[in-house]
N, C-alpha and C positions, 0 to 999 in steps of 0.2 A: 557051339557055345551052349553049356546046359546051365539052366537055372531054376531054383525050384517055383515051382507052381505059383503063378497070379506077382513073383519076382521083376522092378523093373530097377536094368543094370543102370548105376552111375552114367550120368551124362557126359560125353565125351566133345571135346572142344575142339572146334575147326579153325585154321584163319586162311592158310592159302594154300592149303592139302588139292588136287586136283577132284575134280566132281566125282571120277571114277573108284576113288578111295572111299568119300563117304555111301555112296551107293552100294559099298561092299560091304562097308561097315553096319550099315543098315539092315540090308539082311540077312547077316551073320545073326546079329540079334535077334531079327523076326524069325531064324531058324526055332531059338527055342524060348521066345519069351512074347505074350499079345501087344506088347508096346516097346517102342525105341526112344530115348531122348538124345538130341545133339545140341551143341550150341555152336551158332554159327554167326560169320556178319552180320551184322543187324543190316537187312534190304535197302532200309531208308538212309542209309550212309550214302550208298551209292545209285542214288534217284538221276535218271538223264544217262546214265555209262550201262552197259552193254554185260552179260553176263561174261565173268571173265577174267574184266576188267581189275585193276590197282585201286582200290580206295583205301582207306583211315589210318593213323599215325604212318607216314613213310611212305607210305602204300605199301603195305605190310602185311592185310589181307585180301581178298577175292568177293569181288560184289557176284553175288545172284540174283534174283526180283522174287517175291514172295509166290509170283505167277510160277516161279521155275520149282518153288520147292513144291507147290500143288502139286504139280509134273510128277512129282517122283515119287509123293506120298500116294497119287494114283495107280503108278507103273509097280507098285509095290502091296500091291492091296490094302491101301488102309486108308485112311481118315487123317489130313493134319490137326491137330488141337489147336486153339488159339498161341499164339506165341507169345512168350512173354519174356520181357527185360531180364537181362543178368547184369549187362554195366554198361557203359557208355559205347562198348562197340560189340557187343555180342547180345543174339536173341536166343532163348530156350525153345527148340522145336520139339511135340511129341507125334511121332506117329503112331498112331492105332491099329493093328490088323481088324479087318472088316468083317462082320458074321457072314453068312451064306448069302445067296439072290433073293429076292422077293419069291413068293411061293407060286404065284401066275405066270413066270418065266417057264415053268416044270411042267406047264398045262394041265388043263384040267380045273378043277375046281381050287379058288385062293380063301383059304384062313376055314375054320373049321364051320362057323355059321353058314356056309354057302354050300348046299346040296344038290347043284343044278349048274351043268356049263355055260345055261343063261344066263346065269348071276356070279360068272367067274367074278364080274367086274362090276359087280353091281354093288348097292348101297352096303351093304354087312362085309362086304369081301375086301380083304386085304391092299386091295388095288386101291377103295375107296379112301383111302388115307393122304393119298398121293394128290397134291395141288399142284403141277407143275405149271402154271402161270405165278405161280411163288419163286423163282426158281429163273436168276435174269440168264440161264445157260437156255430156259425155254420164252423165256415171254418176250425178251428183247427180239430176235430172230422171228419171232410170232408177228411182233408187232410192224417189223420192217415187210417181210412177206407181205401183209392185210395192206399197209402201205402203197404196196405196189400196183395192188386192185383198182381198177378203176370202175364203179357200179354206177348204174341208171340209178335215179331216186325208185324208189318200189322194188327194186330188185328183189329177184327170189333167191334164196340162199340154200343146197340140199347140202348135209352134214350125215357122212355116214360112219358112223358106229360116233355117235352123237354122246352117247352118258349123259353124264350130268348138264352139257353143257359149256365145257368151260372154255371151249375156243372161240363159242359165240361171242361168251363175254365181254370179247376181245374190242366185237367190234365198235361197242361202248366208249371203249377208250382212245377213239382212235381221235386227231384233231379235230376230223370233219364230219361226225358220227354220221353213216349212210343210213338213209331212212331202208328198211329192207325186211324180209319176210321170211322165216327160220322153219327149213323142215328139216327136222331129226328124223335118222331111223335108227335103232340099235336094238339088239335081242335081251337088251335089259329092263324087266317090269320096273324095275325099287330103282333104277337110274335116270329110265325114263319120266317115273313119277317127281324126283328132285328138276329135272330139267325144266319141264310143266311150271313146276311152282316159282324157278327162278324166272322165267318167260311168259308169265300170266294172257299176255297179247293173247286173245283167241284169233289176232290173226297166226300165230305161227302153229305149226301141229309137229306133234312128236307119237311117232311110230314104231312099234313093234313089232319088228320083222328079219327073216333071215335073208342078209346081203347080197347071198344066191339067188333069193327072190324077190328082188323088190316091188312092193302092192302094183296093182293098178292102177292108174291116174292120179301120178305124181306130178306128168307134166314135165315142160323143160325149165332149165332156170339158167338163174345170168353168172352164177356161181359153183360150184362143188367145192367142199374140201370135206377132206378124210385123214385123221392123220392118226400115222400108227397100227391102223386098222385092219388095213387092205393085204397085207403081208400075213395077217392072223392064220393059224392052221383051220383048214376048212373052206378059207373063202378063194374061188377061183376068181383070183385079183384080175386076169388077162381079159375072161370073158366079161368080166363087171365092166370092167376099164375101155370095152368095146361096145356095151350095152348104153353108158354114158353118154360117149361120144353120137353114139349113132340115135340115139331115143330120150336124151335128158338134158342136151346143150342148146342154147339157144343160137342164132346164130354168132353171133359177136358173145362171148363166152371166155371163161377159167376155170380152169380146174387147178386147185392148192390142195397139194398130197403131203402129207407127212409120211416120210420111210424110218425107223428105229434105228437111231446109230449110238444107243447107250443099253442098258442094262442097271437095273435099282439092286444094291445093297447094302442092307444093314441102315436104310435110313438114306442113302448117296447114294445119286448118279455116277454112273461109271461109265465114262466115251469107250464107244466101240462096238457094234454089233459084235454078237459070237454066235456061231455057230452051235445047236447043241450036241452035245459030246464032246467040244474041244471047248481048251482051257482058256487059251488065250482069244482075242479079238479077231476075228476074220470077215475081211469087208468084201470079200467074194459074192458072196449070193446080194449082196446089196448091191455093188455096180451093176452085179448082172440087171438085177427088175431095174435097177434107173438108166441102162440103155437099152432096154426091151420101152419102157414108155417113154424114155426122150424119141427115140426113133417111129416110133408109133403116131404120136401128136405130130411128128414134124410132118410126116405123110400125110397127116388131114389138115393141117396149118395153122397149127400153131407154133408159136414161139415161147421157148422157156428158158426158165433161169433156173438155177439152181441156187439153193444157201440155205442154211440152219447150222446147227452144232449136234446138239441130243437127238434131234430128228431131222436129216435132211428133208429142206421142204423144195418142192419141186412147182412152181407155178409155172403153168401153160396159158398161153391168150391166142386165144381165136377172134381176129378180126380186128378195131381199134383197142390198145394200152398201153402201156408202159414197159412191160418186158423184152427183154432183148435175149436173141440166143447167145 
């Protein structure tokens, strides 16, 4: 289907066509044009019934959940636009085709201000845009993990490749906020310096340093997390992840990892690690690291869980807590 440039075709109308037709439909259009519209059952007809299912005059069209057409505007590369009313039983859906990945996917240095690998991700760089405790695909999942922690009062907290900060923050929000003591390390000057200012406590310290080597007399603490980080090109995760356990845990201990099981573009989260050079989502080299350290911990005793969505989070407890393998 050709159309000319920045063209978007007439909206075409579903009622109880099967899922596989619109899907076709869809991107025949995103073959030659950056937007699609459809109109289709309005979702809230059929609130409680199953995608599939018979709802409105007769049961004469096909309920889907506005959860399923996410689905497909994701599996499609694009963006849903807000939906909006056409009549009493149909809603006007647009999907978007999506710009390119964020630029720190591509390694190397993100957005033009940033001159230096240490500041891929630091304050001027493109990364620094990204709030993902905005974002209840990260901060719910954040918040049930921190949950599950169980910390002394004083607890020492290390946070590797720490930035700005914003996992900390967390633990602020939590019902029963732990009284506890924040050390950051990360190789970013302009990230570490926001961290600083949002943590003023001089009891906590933020660090500048490469994860291969972390300073001397850090000490052990009652916590670690890392999230996103540890996977980064450069950093041998295996021997960190050994360094930790054997020189940084206390006895009775957790470690909360975050593994990357999304990719940003164009402004959205996209599930799925990938591979680079492959196009689509391959969750390969991610089972692999999360059974190299589920197997790992379990040989030194801990117990772990798994959960998140955008980042699988992996909490390990050594000694008394709450997690269960």
């Amino acid at each position: 289907m050709s159309l000319p440039s920045g063209a978007v075709p007439l909206p075409r109308r579903f009622g109880d066509e099967p899922l596989i037709s619109i899907v076709r439909h869809v991107k025949a259009v995103l073959a030659g044009a950056e937007r699609v519209c459809i109109e289709v059952p309005d979702p809230d007809l059929g609130r409680g019934r199953y995608p599939g299912e018979q709802v409105g005059p007769e049961g004469s069209l096909v309920h889907r959940p506005l959860r399923s057409w996410c689905d497909l505007a994701e599996g499609v590369s694009c963006r849903l636009l807000t939906p909006r009313a056409v009549d009493a039983t149909h809603v006007a859906l647009t999907f978007e085709a999506l710009g390119p990945e964020a630029s720190w996917h591509a390694g190397g240095a993100s957005g033009s201000e940033v001159s230096s690998v240490e500041e891929r991700y630091g304050a001027q760089s493109a990364f620094a845009r990204v709030r993902k405790l905005e974002d209840a695909g990260f901060l719910l999942p954040w918040l049930e993990a921190l949950g599950r922690v169980s910390l002394p009062s004083g607890a020492r907290v290390l946070d590797l490749g720490v930035n700005r900060g914003d996992e900390l923050a967390a633990f602020g929000w939590l019902d029963s906020a732990p009284d506890v003591t924040f050390v950051g390390v990360d190789h970013s000057a302009s990230a570490l310096a926001e961290a600083r200012a949002r943590f003023p406590d001089a009891r906590h310290r933020f660090i500048a340093a490469d994860l291969n080597a972390l300073p001397e007399g850090l000490g052990r603490f009652h916590l670690v997390v890392s999230v996103g980080t540890l996977q980064s090109p450069g950093v041998d995760d295996h021997a960190l992840l050994r360094k930790l356990v054997q020189e940084h845990l206390e006895p009775q201990a957790t470690l909360l990892l975050g593994f990357p099981n999304s990719r940003f573009r164009d402004g959205e989260v996209v599930y799925g690690a990938r591979v680079r050079n492959l196009r689509e989502p391959d969750l390969s080299l991610l089972v692999k690291d999360l059974s190299f350290y589920r197997r790992y911990l379990h040989q030194h005793g801990f117990r772990t869980f798994l959960g998140g969505k955008y980042d699988l989070l992996l909490t390990a407890v050594r000694g008394t807590g709450q997690s269960s393998d």
